[in-house]
C-alpha positions as CSV (number, residue, x, y, z in Angstrom):
1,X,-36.2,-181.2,-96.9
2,X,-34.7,-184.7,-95.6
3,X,-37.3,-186.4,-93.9
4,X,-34.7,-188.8,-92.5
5,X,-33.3,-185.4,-90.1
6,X,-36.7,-185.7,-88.6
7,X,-36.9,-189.2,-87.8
8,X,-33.3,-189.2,-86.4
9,X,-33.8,-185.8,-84.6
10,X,-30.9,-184.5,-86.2
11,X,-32.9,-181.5,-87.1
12,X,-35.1,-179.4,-84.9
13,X,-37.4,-176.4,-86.1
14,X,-39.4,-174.4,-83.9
15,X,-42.2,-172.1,-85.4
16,X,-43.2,-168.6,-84.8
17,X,-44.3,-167.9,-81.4
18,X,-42.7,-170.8,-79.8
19,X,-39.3,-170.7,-77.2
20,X,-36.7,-174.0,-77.0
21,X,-35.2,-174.1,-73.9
22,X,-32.3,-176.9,-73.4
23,X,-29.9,-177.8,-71.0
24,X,-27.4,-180.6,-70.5
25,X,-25.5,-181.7,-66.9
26,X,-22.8,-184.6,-67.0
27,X,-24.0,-186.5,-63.9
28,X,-20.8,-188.6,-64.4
29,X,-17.7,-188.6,-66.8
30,X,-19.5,-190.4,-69.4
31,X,-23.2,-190.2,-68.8
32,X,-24.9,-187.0,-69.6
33,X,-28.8,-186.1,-68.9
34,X,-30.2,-183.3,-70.2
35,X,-33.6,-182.1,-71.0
36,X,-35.3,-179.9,-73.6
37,X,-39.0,-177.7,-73.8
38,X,-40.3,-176.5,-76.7
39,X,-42.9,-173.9,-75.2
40,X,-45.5,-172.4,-77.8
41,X,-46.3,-168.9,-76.3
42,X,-49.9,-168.3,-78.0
43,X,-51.6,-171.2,-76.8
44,X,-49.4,-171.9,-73.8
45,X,-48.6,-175.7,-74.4
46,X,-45.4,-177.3,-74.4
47,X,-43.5,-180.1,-75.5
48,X,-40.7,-181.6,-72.8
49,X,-38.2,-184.2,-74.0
50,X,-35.7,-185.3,-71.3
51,X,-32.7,-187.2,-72.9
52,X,-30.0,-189.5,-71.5
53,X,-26.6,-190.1,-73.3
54,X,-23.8,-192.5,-72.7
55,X,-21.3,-194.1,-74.7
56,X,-21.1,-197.9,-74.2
57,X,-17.7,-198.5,-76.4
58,X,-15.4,-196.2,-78.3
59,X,-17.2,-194.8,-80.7
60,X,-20.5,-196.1,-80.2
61,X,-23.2,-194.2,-78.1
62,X,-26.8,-194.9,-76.8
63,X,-29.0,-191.8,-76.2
64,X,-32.5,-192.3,-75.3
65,X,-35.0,-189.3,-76.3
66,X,-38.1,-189.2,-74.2
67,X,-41.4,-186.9,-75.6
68,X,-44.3,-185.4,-73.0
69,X,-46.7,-183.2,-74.1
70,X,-48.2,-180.9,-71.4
71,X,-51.6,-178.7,-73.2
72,X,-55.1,-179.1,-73.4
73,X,-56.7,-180.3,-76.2
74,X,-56.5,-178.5,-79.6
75,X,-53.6,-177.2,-79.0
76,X,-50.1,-177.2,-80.6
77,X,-48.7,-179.7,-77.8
78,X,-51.9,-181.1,-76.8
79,X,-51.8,-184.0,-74.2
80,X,-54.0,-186.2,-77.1
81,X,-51.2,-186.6,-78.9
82,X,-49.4,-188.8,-76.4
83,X,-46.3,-189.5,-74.8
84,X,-43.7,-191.6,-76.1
85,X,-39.4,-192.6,-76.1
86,X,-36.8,-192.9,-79.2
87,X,-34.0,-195.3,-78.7
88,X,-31.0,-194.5,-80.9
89,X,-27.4,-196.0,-81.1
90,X,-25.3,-194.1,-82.8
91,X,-22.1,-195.3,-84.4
92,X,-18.8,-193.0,-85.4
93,X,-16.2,-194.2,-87.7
């Protein structure tokens, strides 16, 4: 268990009871938005984290993660537990 793949969202677990929807559109030949939803079907919350990728040089990317919650509270994607945005360059050689 890595807890570096969760920080840099290289890994992604859903649990029981919960649907990931994803889908991805390249809006141009180098930018591509996409979007994600991680739905938890008991409590019917969900988590939505639209993303935005483009390279800037050869090898070299920028992809900016955004994270809404949408649920009331006490539940698993309550709205308490706050929005927020990831940043991350990432670098191929």
């Amino acid at each position: 268990n890595n807890w570096m793949w969760y920080l840099s969202a290289e890994l992604k677990t859903i649990g029981r009871n919960q649907l990931l929807t994803m889908f991805q559109y390249p809006i141009t030949d180098l930018i591509t938005i996409g979007c994600m939803a991680i739905t938890s079907m008991s409590d019917k919350s969900s988590a939505i984290v639209p993303t935005l990728n483009c390279p800037i040089f050869e090898d070299v990317e920028l992809i900016f993660y955004g994270n809404i919650y949408v649920g009331s509270e006490g539940k698993s994607f309550s709205s308490n537990l706050g929005n927020g945005g990831m940043l991350r360059f990432r670098v191929y050689f």
